[in-house]
Phi, psi and omega in degrees: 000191182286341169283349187094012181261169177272138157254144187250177192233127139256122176266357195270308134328310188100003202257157167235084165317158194214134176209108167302124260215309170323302217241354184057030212244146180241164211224155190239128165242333141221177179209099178302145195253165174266167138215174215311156195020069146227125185290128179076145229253166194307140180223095159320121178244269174239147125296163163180165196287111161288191157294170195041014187105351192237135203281108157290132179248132161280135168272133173251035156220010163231025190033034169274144148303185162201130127232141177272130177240128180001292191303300189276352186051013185277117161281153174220137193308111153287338194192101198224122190217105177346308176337313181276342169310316189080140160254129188077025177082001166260096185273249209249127190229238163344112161226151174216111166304132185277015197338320179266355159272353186048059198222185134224102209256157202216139180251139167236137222269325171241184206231122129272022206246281228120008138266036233142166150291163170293328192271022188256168197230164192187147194259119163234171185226143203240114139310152158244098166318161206270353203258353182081002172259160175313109191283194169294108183311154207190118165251116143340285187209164194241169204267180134279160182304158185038096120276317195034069204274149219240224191270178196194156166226162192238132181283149186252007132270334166299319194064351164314195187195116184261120203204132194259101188265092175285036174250214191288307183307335196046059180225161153255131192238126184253141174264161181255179196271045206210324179142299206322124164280147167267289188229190171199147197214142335303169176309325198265177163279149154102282190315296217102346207297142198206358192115290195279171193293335207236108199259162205294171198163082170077073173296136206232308204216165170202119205222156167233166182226106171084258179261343184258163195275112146252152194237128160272143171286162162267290213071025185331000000 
């Protein structure tokens, strides 16, 4: 945040956390609540920074957007979509605000609505209306069955899009900034094999620091 402490996601709780990196000290910075007549309970997933200061949060078990806005610290339901429910429980993971698309894009790890397979995955993209409320939901690009695509990261001159498939393949698979696939590394499925001694194995996330890719293992 702007003081410079990390916000964290617990999930066991439901709280979105805060720790100073000076002083180690951790802090509830907000706790997201359940809610009424949706089956199964809050799951803090990823977060980003929005306009005006206010932090979107993914549920991955209630099918919801959150957002916290700076100042009240209240979360309030912002978006709410079948879309987002998910199947067997694997729901809503990765969001990254867009400043120059004024957008928001969100990976969901299965498709449950009826527009898809269950076992496909799908990139959606969110407008953020100039009123701060939620535009029409849209999918960029849809997975292969077991992708179980996670967190991503986005280049910031390419405008590609890297999204980390924590599922059977193992792979990273990159989008142009339209949806459209280029590639997947490694090429073949499954292995994991990347090169390096330690091959990919439930990949969850991808971010970058400066130009190179860091990818976190799950490690199932």
């Amino acid at each position: 945040d702007r003081r410079g402490r990390l916000v964290l996601l617990e999930k066991s709780k439901a709280r979105v956390m805060t720790l100073s990196t000076r002083t180690g000290r951790f802090r509830t910075w907000a706790k997201l609540p359940d809610l009424p007549d949706v089956e199964g309970a809050p799951i803090p997933n990823y977060a980003t920074w929005g306009p005006r200061g206010a932090l979107f949060v993914t549920d991955y078990g209630q099918a919801v957007i959150w957002k916290i806005p700076r100042r009240s610290q209240q979360p309030k339901p912002w978006f709410t979509s079948p879309a987002l429910a998910g199947a067997a429980g694997f729901g809503t993971t990765g969001i990254v605000y867009r400043r120059s698309e004024r957008d928001l894009l969100i990976t969901q790890q299965t498709v449950a609505d009826g527009t898809g397979l269950p076992t496909n995955g799908a990139l959606y993209e969110l407008p953020v209306r100039r009123s701060g409320k939620p535009g029409e939901l849209s999918t960029l690009w849809t997975s292969l069955p077991s992708d179980l695509p996670d967190g991503f990261g986005i280049g910031r001159r390419s405008g590609r899009i890297y999204i980390a498939n924590a599922g059977l393949t193992n792979q990273l698979v990159v989008l142009d900034e339209e949806g459209a696939e280029l590639e997947r590394f490694p090429e073949e499925p499954s292995s994991g094999e990347n090169g390096s001694p330690i091959p990919f194995d439930t990949p969850s996330n991808a971010t970058f620091l400066g130009k190179r890719l860091m990818v976190a293992n799950q490690s199932f």
